[in-house]
N, C-alpha and C positions, 0 to 999 in steps of 0.2 A: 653465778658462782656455783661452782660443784662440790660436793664433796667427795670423797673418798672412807671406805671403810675400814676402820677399825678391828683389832683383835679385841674380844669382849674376854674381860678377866672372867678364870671359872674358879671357883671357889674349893675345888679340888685340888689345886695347883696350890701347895701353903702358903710360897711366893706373895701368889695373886691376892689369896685370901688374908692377908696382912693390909694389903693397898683398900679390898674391901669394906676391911673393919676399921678404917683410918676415919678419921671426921673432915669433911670436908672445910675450903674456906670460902667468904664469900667473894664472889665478883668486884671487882670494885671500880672498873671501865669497861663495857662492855665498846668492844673493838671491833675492827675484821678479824684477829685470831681468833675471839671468843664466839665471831658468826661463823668461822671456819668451820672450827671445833661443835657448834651445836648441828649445821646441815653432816659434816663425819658421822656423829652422832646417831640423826635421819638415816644414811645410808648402813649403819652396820646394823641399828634396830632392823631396819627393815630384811636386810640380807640376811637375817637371822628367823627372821618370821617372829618381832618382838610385837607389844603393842606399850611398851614405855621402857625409858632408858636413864641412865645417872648417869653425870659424867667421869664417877670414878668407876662404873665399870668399863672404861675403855682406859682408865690408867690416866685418869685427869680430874685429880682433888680439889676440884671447883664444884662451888654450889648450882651447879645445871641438870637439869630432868627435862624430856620429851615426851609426849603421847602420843599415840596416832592408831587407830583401826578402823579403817574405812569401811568394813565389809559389815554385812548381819544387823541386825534389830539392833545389837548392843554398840553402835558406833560410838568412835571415839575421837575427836576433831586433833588436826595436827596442832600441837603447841608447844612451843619451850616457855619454859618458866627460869628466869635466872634468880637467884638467891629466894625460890622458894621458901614462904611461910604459911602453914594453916595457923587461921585466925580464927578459925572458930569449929567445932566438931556437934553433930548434932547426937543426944542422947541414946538415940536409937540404934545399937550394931547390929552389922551382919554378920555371920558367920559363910566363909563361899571359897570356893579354890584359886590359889594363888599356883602362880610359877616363876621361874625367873630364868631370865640368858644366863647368866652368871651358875644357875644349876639347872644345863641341862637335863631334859625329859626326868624332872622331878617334881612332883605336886604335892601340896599339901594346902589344909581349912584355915585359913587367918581369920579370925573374930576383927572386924574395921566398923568404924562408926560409917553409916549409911550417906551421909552427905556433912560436907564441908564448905567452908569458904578460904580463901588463901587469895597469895599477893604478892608480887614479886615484879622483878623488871620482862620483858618481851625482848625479841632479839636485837632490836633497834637501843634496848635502852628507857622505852615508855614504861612508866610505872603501870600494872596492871592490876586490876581485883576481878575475879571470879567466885562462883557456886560450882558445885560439880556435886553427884547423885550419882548411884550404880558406879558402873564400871571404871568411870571417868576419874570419881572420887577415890575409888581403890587401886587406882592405876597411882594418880595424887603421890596420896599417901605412900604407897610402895618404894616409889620412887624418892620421895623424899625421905624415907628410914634411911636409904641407902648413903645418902649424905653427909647422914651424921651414924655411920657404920652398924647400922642396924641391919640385918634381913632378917626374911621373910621366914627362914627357918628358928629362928629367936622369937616366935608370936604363934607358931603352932597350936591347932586345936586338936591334938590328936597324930597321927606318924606322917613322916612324907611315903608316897608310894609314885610309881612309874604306868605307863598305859603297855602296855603289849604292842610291839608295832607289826604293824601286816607286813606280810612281801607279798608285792602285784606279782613274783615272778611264781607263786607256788600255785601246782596247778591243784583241780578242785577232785 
């Protein structure tokens, strides 16, 4: 089965940013719609160059979040979680740069507890429990604010800023 790509809501868009700040609900038969919906999901994260995703930022008020960055030291294993819960946060935060599809080329320092555990159903339906550390656990977490209409700019440590982007075509 394939999916197809999605418009990812941007939070500039006021529109969008109402569906954003909604609460999601949860899952309550995980189906073929809802395996549709989480591989769509896979394909706009990716087509966007994300490394996790909500399902209401494609405009779908279900409790579903994705991970996936296969590349660099800090990998991050493919996963959907359906009705996502962190069940336990450990004392220790980090303070580290966040981003999100929903605000393009905007970053900013989120304070997030360093590791967690959580629990939710798999795309099948199987109840699942995990640990996640670093990136995995902040990816987690991010994703699951999203849910329940939180971002990432409502947890700021400090201002959002943007990176300068190069042109390969300017000459030297």
């Amino acid at each position: 089965m394939e999916g197809m790509k999605r418009k990812i809501l941007l939070a500039s868009v006021p529109k969008e940013l109402t569906v954003l700040r909604e609460v999601s609900t949860p899952v309550k038969k995980v189906d073929d719609k809802i395996r549709a919906l989480v591989l769509d999901m896979f394909d706009s994260m990716r087509a966007d160059n994300g490394i996790g995703l909500s399902a209401p930022q494609v405009g779908e008020l279900k409790r579903i979040i994705i991970t996936e960055y296969p590349h660099g030291k800090d990998q991050v294993p493919r996963t959907a979680i359906i009705n996502p819960e962190i069940i336990w946060t450990s004392k220790k935060q980090v303070v580290d740069e966040e981003g999100c599809l929903s605000f393009p080329d905007l970053f900013g320092m989120v304070k997030r507890p360093e590791k967690i555990r959580y629990r939710g159903l798999d795309e099948t339906g199987k109840p699942i429990e995990g640990k996640a550390g670093g990136l995995l656990a902040r990816v987690i977490q991010h994703e699951t604010d999203h849910l329940d209409g939180v971002l990432f700019i409502d947890q700021l440590e400090g201002d959002l800023y943007t990176y300068e982007k190069q042109d390969d075509t300017e000459k030297l």
